[in-house]
C-alpha positions in Angstrom: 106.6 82.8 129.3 107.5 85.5 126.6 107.1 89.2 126.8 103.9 89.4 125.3 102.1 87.0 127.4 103.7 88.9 130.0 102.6 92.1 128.9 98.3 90.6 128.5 99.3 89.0 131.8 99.6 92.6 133.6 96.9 94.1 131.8 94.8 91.5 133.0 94.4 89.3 136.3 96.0 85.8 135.2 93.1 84.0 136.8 90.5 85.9 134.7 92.4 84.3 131.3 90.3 81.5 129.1 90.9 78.0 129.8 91.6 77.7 126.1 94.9 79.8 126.2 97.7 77.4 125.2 101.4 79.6 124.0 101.8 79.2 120.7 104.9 80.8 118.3 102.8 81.8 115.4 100.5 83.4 118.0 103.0 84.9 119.6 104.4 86.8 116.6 101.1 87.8 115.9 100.3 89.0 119.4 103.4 91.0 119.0 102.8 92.5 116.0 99.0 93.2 116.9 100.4 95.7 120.1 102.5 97.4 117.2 99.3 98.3 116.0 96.8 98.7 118.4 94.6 101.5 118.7 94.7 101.4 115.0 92.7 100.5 111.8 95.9 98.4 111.0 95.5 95.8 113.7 92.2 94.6 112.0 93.7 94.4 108.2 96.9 92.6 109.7 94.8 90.0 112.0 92.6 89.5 108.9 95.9 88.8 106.4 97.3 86.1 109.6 94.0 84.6 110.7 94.2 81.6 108.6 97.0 80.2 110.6 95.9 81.2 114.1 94.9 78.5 116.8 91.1 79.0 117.6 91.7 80.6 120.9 93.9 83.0 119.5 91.7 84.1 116.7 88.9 84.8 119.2 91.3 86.1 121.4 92.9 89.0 119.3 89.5 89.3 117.4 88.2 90.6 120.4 90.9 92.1 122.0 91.2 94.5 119.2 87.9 94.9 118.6 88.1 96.6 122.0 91.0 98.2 121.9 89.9 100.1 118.1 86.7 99.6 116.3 86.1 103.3 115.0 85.9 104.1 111.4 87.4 100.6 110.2 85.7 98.4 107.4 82.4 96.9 109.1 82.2 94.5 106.7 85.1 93.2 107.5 84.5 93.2 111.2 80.9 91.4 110.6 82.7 88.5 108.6 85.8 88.3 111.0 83.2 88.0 113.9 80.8 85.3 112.1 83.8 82.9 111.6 82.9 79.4 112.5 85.8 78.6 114.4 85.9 76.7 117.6 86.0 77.7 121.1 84.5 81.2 120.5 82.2 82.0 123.8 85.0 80.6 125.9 87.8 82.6 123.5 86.2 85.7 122.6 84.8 87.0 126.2 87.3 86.8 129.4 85.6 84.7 131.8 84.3 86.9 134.2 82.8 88.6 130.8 81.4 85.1 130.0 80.2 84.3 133.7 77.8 87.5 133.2 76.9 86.9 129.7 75.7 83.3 130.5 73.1 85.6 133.4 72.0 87.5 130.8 68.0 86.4 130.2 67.2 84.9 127.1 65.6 88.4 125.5 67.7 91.2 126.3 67.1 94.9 126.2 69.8 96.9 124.5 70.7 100.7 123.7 72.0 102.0 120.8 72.9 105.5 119.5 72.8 105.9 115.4 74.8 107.6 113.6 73.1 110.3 110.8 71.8 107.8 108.3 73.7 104.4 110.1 71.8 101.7 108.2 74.3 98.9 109.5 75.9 98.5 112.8 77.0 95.5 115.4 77.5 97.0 118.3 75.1 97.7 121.5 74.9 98.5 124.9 73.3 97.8 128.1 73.7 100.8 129.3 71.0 103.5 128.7 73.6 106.3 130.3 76.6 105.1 127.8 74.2 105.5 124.8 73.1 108.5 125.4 76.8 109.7 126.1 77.3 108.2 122.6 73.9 110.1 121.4 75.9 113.3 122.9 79.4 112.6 121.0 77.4 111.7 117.5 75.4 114.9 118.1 72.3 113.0 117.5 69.3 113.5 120.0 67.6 110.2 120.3 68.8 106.4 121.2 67.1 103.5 120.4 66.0 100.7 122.6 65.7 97.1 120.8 65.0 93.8 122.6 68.0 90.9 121.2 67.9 87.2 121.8 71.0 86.0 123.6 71.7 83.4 121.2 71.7 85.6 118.3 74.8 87.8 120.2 78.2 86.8 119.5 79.9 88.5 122.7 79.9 90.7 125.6 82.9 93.4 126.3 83.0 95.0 129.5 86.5 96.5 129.2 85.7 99.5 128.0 83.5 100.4 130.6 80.5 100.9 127.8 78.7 97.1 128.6 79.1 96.5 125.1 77.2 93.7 123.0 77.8 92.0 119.8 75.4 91.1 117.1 76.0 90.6 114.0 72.0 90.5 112.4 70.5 93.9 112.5 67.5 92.3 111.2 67.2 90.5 114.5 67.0 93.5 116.7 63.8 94.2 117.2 62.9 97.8 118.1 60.8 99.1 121.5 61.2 102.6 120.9 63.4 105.5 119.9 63.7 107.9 123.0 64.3 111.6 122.8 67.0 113.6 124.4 
């Protein structure tokens, strides 16, 4: 097994790794070059110039992965139409399986949290969490968060790596809104 499968395999528990996962060179490379990267807007303009030739579970796999590990002030755009690819394999990609073994509990309308930014009119990205929205609301010095109700099959993933219960949806439009709350 090379060194960066080695490295993923230590920052996470082996069994916890899609069933999808087959080494792959290309990948590999990639993989490599994506750790240069990471933590940077980089990592997303690189994956989207190498995509093309990625195996499915790869794609999902670094898609999310570096989605996690840096998704502030990078292109949204280009996030939104990396995220709506059609490829195969994405629930079971995308999401570690103990991420998908929660997501598949999730009920079929879901009640989310967000905290806007001044002016946000587009945006992908939710919690669970009222206490991590409001952390956000804190850190965007705004003083309200938003509660909308999301079908399940409209979201694309869930990330719990971060710590922030973190949703995916691509459709704004979809989210509908409960209520704005104060702070």
């Amino acid at each position: 097994m090379d060194k960066f499968w080695m490295k993923m395999g230590t920052a996470i528990q082996w069994n916890d790794i899609s069933p999808n996962f087959r080494p792959n060179s290309f990948d590999t490379y990639v993989a490599t070059k994506l750790l240069e990267y990471e933590g940077s807007p980089r990592a997303v303009i690189f994956f989207d110039d190498v995509c093309d030739k990625l195996t499915d579970y790869s794609y999902w796999f670094f898609l999310g992965t570096i989605w996690v590990s840096y998704s502030g002030k990078s292109e949204l755009q280009l996030w939104k139409r990396l995220f709506a690819s059609k490829r195969a394999t994405r629930l079971t990609s995308i999401m570690k399986p103990s991420e998908l073994a929660i997501f598949n509990t999730l009920p079929n309308n879901i009640l989310v949290y967000r905290a806007h930014r001044y002016e946000e009119k587009d945006w992908i990205s939710y919690t669970l969490d009222q206490a991590i929205a409001t952390r956000f609301a804190r850190e965007r010095k705004v003083n309200e968060i938003s509660l909308y109700r999301l079908r399940r099959r409209d979201v694309i993933a869930l990330f719990l790596r971060r710590g922030e219960q973190e949703i995916i949806m691509l459709q704004t439009e979809r989210a509908k809104l409960i209520e704005k709350m104060l702070l």
